[in-house]
Backbone as JSON Lines, residues from 0, in Angstrom:
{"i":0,"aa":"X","n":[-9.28,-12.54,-49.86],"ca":[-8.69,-12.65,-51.18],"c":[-7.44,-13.51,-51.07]}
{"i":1,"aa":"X","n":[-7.11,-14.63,-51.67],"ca":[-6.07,-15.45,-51.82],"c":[-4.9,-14.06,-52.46]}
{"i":2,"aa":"X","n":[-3.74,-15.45,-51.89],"ca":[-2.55,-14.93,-52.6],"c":[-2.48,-14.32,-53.87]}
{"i":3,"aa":"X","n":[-2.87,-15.55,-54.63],"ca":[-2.86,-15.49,-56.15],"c":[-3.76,-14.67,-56.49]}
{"i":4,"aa":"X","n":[-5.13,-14.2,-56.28],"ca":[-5.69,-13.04,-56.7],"c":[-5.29,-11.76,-56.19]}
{"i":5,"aa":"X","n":[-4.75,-11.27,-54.68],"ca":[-4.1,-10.42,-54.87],"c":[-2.99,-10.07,-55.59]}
{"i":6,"aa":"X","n":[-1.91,-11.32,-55.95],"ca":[-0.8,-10.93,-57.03],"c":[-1.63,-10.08,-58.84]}
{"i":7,"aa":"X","n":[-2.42,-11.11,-58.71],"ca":[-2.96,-10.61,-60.19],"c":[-3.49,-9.23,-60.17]}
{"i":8,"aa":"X","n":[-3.98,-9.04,-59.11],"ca":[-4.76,-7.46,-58.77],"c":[-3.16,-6.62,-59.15]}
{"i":9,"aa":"X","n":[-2.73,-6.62,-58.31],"ca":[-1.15,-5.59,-58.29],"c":[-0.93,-5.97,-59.47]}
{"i":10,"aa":"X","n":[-0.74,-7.02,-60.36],"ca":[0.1,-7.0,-61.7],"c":[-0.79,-6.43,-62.72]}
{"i":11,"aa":"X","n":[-1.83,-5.91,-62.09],"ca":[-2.81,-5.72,-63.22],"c":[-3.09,-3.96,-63.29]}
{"i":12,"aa":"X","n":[-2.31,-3.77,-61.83],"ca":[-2.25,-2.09,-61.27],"c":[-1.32,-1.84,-62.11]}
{"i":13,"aa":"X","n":[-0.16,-2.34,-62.49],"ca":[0.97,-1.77,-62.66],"c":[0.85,-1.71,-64.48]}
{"i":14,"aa":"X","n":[-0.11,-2.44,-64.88],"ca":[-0.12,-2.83,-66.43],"c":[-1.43,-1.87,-66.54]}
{"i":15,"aa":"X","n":[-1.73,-1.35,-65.88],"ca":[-3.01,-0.93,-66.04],"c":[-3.63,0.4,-65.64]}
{"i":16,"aa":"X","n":[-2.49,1.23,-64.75],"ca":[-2.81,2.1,-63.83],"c":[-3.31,3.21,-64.41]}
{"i":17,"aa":"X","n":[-3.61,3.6,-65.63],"ca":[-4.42,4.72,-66.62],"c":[-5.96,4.82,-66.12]}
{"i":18,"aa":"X","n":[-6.49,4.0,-65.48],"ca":[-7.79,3.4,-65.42],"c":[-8.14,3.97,-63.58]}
{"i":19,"aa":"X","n":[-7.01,4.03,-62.79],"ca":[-7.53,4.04,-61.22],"c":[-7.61,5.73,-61.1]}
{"i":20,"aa":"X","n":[-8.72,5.35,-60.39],"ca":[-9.45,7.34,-59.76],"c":[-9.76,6.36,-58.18]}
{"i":21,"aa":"X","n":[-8.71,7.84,-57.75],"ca":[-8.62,8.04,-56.89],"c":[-10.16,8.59,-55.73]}
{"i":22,"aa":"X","n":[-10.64,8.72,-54.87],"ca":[-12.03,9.41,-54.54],"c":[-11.43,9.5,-52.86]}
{"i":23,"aa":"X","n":[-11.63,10.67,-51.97],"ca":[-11.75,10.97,-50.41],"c":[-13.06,10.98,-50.4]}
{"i":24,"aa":"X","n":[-13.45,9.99,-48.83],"ca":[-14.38,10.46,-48.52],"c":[-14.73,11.08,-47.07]}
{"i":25,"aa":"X","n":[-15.9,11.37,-46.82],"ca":[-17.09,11.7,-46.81],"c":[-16.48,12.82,-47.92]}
{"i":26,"aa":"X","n":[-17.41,13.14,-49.04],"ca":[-17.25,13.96,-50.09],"c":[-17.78,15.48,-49.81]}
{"i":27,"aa":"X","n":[-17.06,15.87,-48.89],"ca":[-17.71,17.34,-48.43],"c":[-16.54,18.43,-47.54]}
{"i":28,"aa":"X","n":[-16.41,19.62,-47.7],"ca":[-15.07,19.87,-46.99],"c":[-14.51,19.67,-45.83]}
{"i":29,"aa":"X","n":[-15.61,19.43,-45.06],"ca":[-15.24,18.84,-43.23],"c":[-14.49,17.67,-43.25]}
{"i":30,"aa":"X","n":[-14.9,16.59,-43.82],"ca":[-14.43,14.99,-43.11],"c":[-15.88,14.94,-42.15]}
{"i":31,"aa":"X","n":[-15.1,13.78,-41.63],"ca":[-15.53,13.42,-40.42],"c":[-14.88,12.81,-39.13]}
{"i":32,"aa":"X","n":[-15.83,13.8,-38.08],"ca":[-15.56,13.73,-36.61],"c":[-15.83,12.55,-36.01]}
{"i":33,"aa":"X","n":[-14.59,12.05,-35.73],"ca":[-14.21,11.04,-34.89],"c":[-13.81,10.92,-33.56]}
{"i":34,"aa":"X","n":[-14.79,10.72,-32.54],"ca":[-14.3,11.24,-30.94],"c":[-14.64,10.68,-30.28]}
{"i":35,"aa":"X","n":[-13.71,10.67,-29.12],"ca":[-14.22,9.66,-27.95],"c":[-15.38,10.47,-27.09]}
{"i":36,"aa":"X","n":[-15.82,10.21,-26.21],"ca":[-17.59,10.18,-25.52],"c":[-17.15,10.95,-24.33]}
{"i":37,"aa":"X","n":[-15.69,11.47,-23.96],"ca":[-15.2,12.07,-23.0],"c":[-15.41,11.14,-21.21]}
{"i":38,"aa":"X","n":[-16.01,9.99,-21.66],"ca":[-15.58,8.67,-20.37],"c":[-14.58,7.93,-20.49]}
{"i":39,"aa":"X","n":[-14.16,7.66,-21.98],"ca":[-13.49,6.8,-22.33],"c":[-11.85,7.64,-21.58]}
{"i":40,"aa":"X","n":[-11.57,6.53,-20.77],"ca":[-9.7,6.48,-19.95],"c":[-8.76,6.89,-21.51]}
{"i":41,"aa":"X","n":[-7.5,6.87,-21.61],"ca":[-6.84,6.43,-22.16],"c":[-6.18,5.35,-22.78]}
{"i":42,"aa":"X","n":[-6.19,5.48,-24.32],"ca":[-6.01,4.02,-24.61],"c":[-6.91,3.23,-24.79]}
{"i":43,"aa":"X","n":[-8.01,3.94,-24.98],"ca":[-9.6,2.95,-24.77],"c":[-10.08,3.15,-26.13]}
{"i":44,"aa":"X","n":[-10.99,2.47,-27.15],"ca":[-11.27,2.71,-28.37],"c":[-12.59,3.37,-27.74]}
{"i":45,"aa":"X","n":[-12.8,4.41,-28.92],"ca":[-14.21,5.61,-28.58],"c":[-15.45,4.6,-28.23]}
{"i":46,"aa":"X","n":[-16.19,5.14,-27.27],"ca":[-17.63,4.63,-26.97],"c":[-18.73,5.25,-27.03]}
{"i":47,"aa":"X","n":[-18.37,6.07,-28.38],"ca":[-19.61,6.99,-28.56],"c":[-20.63,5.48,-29.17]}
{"i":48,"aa":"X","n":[-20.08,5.25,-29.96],"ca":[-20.65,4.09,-30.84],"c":[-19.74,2.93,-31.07]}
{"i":49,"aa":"X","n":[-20.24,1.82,-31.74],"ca":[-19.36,0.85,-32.13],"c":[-18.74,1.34,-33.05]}
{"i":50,"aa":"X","n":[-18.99,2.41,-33.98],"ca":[-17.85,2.51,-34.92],"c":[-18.66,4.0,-35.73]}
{"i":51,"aa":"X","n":[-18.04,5.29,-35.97],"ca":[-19.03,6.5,-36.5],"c":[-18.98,6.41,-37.85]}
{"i":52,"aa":"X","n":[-19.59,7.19,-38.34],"ca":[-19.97,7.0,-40.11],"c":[-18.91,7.8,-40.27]}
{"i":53,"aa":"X","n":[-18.5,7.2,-41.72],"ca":[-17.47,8.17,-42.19],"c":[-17.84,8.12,-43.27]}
{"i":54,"aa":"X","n":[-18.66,6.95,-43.85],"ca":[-18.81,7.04,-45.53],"c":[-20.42,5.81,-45.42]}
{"i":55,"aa":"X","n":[-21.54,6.49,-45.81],"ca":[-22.57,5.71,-45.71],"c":[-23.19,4.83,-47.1]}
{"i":56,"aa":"X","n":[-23.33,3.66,-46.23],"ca":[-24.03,2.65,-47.11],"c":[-24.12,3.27,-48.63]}
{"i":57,"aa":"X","n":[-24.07,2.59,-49.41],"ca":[-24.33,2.29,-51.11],"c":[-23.81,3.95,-51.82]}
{"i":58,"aa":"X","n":[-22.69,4.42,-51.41],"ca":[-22.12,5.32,-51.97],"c":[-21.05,5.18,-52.39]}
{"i":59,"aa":"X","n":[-19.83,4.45,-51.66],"ca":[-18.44,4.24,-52.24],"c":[-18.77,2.81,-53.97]}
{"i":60,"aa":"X","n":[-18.1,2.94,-54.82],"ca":[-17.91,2.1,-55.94],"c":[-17.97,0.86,-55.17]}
{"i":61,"aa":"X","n":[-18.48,0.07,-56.23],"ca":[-18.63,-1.69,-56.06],"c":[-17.95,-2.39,-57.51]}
{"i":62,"aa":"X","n":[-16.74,-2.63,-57.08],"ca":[-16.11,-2.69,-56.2],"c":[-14.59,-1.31,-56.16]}
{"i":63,"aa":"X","n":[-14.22,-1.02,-54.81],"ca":[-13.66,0.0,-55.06],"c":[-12.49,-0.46,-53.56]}
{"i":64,"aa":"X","n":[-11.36,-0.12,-53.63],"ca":[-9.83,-0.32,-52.61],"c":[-9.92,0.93,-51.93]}
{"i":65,"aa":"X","n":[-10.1,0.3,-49.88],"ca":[-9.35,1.64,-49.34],"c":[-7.53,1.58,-49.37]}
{"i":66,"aa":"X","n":[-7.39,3.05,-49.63],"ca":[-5.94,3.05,-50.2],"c":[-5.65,3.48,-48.72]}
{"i":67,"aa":"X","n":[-6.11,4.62,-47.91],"ca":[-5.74,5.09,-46.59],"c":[-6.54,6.07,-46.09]}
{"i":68,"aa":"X","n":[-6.05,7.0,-45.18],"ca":[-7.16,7.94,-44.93],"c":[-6.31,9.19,-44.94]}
{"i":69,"aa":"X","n":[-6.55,10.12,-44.39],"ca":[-5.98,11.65,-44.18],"c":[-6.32,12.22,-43.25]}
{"i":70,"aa":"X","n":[-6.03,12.76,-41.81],"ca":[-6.26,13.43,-40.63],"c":[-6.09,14.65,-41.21]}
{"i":71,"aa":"X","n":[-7.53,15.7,-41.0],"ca":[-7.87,16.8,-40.89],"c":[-7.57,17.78,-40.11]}
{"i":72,"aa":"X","n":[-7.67,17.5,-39.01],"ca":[-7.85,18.39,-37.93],"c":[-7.84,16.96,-36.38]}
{"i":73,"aa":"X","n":[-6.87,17.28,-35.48],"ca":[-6.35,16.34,-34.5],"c":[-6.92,17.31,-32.91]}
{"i":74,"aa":"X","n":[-8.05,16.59,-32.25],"ca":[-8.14,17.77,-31.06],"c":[-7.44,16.9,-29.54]}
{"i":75,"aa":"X","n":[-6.37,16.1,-29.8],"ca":[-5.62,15.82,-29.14],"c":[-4.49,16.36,-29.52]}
{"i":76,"aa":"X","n":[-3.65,16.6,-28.09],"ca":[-2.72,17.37,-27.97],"c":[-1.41,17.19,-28.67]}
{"i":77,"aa":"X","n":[0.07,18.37,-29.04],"ca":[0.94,18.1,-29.56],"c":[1.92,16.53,-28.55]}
{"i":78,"aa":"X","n":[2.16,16.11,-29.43],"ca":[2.84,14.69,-28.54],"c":[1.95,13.56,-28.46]}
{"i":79,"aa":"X","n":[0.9,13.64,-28.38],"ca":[-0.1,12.66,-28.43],"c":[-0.14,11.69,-29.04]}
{"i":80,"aa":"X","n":[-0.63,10.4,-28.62],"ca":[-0.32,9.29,-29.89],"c":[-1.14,8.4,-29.6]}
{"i":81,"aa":"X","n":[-1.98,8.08,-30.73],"ca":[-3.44,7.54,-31.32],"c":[-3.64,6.51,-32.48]}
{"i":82,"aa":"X","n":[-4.45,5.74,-32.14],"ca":[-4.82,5.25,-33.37],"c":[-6.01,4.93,-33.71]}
{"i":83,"aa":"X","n":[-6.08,5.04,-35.22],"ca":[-7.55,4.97,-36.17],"c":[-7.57,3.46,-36.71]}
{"i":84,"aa":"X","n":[-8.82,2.96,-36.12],"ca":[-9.0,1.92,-37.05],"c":[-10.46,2.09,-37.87]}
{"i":85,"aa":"X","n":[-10.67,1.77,-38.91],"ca":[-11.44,1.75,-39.89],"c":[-12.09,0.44,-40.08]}
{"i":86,"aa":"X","n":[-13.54,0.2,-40.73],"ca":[-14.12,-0.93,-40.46],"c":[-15.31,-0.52,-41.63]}
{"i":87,"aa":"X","n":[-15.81,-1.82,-41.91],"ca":[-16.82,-1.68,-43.45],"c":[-17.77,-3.15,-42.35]}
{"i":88,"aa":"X","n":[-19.27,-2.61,-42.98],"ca":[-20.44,-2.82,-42.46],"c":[-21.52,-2.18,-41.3]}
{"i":89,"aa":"X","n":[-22.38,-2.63,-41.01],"ca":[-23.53,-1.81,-40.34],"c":[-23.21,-1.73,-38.28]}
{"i":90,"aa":"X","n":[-23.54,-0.78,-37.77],"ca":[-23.22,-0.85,-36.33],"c":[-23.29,-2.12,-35.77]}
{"i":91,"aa":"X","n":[-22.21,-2.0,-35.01],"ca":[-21.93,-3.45,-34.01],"c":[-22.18,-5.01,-34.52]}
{"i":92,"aa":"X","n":[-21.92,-4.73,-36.36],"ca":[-21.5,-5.88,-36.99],"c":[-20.21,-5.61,-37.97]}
{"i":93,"aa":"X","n":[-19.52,-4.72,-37.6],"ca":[-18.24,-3.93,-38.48],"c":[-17.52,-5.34,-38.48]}
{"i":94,"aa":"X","n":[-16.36,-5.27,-39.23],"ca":[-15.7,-5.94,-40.1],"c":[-13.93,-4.8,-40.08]}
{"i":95,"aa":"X","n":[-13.63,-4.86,-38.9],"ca":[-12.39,-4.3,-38.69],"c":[-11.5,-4.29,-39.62]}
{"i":96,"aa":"X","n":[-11.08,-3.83,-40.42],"ca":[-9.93,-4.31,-41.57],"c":[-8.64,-3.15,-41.2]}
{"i":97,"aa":"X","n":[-8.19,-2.15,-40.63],"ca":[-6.95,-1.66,-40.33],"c":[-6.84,-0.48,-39.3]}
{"i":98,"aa":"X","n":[-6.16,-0.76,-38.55],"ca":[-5.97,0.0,-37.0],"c":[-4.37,0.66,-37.78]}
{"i":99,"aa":"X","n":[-4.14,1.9,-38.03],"ca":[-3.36,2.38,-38.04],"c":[-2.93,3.52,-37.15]}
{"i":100,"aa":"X","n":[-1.62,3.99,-36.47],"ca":[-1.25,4.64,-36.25],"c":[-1.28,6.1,-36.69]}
{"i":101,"aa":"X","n":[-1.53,6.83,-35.59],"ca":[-1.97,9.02,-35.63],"c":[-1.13,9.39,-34.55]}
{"i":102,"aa":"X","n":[0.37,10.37,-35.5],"ca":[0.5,11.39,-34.21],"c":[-0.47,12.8,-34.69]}
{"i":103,"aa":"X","n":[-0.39,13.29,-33.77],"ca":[-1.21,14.6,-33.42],"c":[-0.54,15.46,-34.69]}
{"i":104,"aa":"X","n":[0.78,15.6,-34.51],"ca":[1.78,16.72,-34.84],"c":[2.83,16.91,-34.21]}
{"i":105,"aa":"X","n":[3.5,17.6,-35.21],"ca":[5.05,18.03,-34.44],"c":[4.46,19.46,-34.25]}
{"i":106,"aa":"X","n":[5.45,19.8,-33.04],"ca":[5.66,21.14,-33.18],"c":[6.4,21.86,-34.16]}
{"i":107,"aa":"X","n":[5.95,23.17,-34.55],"ca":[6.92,24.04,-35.2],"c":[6.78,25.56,-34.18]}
{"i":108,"aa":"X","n":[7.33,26.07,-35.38],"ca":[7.87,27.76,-34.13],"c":[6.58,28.54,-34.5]}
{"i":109,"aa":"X","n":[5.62,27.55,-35.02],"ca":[4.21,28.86,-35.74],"c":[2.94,27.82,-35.47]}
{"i":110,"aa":"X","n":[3.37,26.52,-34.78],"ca":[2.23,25.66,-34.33],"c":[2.11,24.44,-34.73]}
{"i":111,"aa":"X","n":[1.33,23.7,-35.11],"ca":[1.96,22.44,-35.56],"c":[1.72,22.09,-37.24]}
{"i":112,"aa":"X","n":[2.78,21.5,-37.06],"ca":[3.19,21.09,-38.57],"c":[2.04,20.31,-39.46]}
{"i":113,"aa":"X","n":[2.12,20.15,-40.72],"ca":[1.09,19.37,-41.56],"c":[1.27,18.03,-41.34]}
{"i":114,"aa":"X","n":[-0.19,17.43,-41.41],"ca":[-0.34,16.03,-41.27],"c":[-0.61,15.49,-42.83]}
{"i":115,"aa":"X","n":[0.03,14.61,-43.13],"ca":[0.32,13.82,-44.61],"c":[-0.77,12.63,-44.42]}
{"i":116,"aa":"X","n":[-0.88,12.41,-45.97],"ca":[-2.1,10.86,-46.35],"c":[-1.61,9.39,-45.23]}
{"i":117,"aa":"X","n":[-1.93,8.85,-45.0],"ca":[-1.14,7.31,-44.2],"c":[-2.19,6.62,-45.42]}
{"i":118,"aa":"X","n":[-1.18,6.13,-46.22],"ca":[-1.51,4.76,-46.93],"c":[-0.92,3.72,-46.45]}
{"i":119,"aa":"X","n":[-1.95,2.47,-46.72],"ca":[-1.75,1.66,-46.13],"c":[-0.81,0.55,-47.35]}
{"i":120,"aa":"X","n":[0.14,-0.37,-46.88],"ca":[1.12,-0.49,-47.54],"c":[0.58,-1.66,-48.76]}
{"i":121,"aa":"X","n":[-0.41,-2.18,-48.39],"ca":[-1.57,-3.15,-49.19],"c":[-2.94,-2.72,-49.45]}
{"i":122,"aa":"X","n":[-3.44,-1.98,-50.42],"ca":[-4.67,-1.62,-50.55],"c":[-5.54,-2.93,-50.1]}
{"i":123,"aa":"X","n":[-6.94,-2.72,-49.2],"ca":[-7.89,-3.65,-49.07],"c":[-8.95,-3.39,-49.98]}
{"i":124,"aa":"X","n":[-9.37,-4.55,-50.81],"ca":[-10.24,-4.76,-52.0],"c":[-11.65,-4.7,-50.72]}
{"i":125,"aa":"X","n":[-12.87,-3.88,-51.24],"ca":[-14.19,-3.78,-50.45],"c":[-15.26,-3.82,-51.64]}
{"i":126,"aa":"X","n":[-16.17,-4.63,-51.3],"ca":[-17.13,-4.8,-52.2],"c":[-18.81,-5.05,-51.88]}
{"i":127,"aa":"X","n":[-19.31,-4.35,-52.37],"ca":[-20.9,-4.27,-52.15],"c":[-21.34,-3.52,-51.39]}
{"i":128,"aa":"X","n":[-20.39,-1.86,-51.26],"ca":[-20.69,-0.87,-51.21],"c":[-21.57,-0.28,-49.6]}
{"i":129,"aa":"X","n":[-20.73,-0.73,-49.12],"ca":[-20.77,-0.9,-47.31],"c":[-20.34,0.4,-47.08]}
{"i":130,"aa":"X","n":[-21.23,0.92,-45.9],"ca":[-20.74,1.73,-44.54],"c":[-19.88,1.59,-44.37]}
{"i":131,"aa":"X","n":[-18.49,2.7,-44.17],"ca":[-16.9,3.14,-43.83],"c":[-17.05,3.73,-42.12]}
{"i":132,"aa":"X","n":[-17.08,2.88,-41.46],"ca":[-17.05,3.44,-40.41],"c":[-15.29,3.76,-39.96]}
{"i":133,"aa":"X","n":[-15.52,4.37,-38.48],"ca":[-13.68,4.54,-37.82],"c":[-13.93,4.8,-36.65]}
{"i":134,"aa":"X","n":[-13.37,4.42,-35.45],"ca":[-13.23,4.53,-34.37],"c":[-11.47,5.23,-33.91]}
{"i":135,"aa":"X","n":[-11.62,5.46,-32.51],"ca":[-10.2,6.29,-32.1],"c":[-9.88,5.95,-30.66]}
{"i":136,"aa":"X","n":[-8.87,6.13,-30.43],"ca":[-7.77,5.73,-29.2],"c":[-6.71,6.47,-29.31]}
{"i":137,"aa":"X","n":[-6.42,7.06,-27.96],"ca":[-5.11,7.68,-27.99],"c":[-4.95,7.66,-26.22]}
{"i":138,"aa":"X","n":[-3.73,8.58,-26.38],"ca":[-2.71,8.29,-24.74],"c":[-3.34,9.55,-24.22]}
{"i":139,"aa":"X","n":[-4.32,10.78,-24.52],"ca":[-4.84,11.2,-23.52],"c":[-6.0,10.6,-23.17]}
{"i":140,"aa":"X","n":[-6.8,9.99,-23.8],"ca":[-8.24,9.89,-23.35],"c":[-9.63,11.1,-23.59]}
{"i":141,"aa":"X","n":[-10.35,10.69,-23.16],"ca":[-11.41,11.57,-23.13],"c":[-12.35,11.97,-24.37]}
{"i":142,"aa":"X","n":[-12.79,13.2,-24.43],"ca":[-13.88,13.42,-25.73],"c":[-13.14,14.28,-26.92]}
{"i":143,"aa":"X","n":[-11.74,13.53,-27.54],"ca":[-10.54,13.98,-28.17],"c":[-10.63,13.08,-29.52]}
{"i":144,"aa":"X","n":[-10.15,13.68,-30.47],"ca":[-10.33,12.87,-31.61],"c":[-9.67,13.77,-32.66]}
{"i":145,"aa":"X","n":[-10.49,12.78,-34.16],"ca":[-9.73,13.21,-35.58],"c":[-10.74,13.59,-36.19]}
{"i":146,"aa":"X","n":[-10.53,14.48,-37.34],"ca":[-11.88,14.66,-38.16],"c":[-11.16,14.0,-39.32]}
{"i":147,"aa":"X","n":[-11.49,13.49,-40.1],"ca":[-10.45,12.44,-41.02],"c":[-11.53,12.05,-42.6]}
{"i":148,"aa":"X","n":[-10.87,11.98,-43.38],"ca":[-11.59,11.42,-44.69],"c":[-10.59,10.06,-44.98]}
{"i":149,"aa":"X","n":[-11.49,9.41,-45.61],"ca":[-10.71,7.98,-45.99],"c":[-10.67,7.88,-47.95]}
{"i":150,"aa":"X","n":[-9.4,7.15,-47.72],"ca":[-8.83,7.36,-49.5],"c":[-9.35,6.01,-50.18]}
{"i":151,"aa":"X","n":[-10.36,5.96,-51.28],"ca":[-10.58,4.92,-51.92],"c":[-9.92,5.26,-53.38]}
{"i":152,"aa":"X","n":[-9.85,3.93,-54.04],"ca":[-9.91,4.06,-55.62],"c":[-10.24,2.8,-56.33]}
{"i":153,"aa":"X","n":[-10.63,3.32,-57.58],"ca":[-11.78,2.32,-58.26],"c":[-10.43,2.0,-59.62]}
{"i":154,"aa":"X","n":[-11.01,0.97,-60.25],"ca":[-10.06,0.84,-61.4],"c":[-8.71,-0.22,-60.99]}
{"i":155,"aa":"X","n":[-8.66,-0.9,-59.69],"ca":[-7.14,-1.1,-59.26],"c":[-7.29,-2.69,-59.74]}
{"i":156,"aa":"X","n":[-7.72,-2.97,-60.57],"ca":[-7.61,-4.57,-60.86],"c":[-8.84,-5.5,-60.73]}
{"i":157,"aa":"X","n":[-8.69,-6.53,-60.51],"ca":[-10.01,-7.55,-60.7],"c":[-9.89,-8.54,-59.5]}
């Protein structure tokens, strides 16, 4: 997307925002499990697959913006530090669009603290209703991961 059509998109959010619905997916109370294959070292992106389903073919809106995702449940340890990248199209032809940063959690005195939405600071415009895959990496390694839903919304401009 050029400059100039993303400006018009945002000026059209802000004149317009009555219209955007919000949607998490996989649309079911789990999420989805995201984990490494328990070979994978540290620091290594998961090798279960090129990239796991998180949201399958011809279900998300056409056209519809990932806004971010939300970590569920983290089975890497307190201190730990990971990252999710997310990708649209079919196995081992993904289309990488954002590697963001996952801590695990803080500690508290009753276990660890809540994990908040990570939006991403530029919604990415996705269109023609592609497979949401996500892969994972972190500083322990092994068969450790996120169960995670990803944030779309429809309505955000043209």
């Amino acid at each position: 997307m050029s400059v100039g059509a993303l400006t018009k998109s945002m000026y059209n959010v802000t004149n317009n925002a009555q219209g955007i619905r919000y949607q998490v997916w996989p649309d079911a109370a789990g999420g989805a499990a995201v984990l490494g294959n328990g070979v994978d070292g540290a620091w290594v992106w998961s090798t279960v697959a090129t990239s796991l389903n998180v949201i399958a073919a011809a279900n998300i809106a056409n056209p519809c913006w990932l806004m971010g995702f939300t970590v569920l449940a983290c089975t890497w340890g307190v201190g730990v530090y990971g990252d999710i990248r997310l990708c649209t199209g079919e196995l081992a032809a993904e289309v990488w669009l954002a590697t963001m940063p996952v801590l695990a959690g803080v500690e508290t005195a009753v276990g660890l603290g809540g994990k908040m939405p990570v939006w991403l600071p530029i919604p990415i415009k996705i269109t023609g209703s592609p497979r949401i895959g996500a892969s994972v990496r972190c500083t322990a390694g092994g068969a450790v991961g996120v169960t995670l839903k990803v944030i779309t919304a429809t309505g955000v401009g043209t």
